[in-house]
N, C-alpha and C positions, 0 to 999 in steps of 0.2 A: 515626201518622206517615203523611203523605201518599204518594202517589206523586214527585207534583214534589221531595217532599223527600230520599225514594230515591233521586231520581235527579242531586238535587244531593251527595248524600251519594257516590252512584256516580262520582261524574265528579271529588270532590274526594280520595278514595281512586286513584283511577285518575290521579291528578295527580302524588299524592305519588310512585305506583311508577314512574310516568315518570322524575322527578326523580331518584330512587334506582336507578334503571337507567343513567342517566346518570353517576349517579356513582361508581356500579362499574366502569363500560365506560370511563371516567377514569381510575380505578384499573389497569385492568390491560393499556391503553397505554402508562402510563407505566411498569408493570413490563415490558411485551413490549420497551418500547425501550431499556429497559437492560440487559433480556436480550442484544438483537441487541448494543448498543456492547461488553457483555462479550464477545461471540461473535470480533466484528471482533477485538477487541484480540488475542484471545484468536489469530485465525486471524493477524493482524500477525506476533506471536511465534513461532509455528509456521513462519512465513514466513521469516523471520530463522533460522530454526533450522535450516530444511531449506538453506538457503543454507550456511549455516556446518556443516551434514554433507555436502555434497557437496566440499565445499575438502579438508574433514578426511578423510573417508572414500575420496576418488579420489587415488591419487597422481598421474598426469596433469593433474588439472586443479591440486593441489598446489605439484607441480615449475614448472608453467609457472608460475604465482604467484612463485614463490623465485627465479624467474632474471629477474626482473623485466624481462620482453623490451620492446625500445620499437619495435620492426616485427614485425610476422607472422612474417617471414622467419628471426626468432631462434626460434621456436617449432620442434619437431619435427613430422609431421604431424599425430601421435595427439594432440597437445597441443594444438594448432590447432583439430583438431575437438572435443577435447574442451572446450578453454576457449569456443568458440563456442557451443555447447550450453549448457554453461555461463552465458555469457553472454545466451543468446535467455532463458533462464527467469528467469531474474533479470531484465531487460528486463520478462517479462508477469507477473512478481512486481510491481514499481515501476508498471505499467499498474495491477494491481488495485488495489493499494494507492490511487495515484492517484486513481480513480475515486471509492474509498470516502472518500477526505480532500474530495473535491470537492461530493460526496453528504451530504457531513455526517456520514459516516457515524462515521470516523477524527477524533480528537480532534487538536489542533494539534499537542498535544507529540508523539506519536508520529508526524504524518509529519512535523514537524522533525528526528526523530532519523531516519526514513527516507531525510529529504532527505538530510541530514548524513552519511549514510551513500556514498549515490550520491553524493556530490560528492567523498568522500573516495574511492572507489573510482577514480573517473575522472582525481581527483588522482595515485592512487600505482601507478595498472597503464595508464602509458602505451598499452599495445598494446590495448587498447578502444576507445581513438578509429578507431583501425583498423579494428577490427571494426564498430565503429557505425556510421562511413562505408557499410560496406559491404552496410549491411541495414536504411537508417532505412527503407524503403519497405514492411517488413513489418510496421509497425504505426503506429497509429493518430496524425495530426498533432499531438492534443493531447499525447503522448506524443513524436515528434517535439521539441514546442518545449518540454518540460520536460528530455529530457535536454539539447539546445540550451544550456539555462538552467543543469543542472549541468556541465554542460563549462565554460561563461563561470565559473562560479564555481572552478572547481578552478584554472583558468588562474590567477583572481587571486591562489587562496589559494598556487600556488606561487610567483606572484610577490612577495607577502606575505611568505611564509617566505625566499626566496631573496634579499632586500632589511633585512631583520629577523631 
């Protein structure tokens, strides 16, 4: 065997491990990215959850829930501050969230049930528009014109149910 022949033999071994490097590094993109969409979903629910232990677990933010205030002015203060709170984290909860539906990250059905969520929230706790009014300036426009967009929808859907 020649050298030229080595060296064809060297470059057609060195072809094949390219190819097969390639299609490992294939392989476990497409595991990393199903890793991270488990992770998201994963962190989605967590999201939802910690939403729904702070209602559960605070009676303040509870109570103000149960008396279903339609002005600030029905609130107590501790209640006020507390549903404010309350309401700023769930605000940059629906931001995250956002971002990762928009990234690709969040698969449709889950921010439809996110949306679905916000729109019912703005539908049934009147005293958020209040509060929203009062604080769209602390976050982000894209953010701005989504809740914008659930607020329009909550308006229809209770004109929907109030009509039907």
């Amino acid at each position: 065997m020649s050298i030229a022949d080595l060296g064809s033999l060297g470059e057609l071994v060195g072809s094949i491990a390219v190819v097969l490097t390639l299609i490992f590094l294939t392989m476990q993109l497409r595991q990393n990215t199903s890793a991270l969409q488990t992770n998201i979903s994963q962190s989605y629910l967590d999201r939802w959850m910690a939403t729904y232990d702070h209602v559960i677990n605070n009676d303040a933010i509870a109570s103000a829930f149960a008396k279903n205030p339609q002005t600030v002015d029905d609130l107590s203060e501790i209640e006020l501050i507390k549903l404010n709170a309350f309401f700023q984290m769930a605000m940059r909860q629906t931001e995250f969230m956002y971002y990762q539906y928009r990234n690709g990250k969040l698969d449709q059905e889950l921010w439809d049930q996110w949306y679905a969520g916000g729109v019912a929230t703005f539908r049934d706790v009147a005293v958020l528009h209040e509060i929203w009014r009062s604080s769209p300036h602390s976050y982000s426009s894209e953010l701005n014109e989504l809740v914008d967009r659930f607020i329009a929808d909550a308006a229809n859907q209770r004109s929907e149910f109030a009509s039907g």
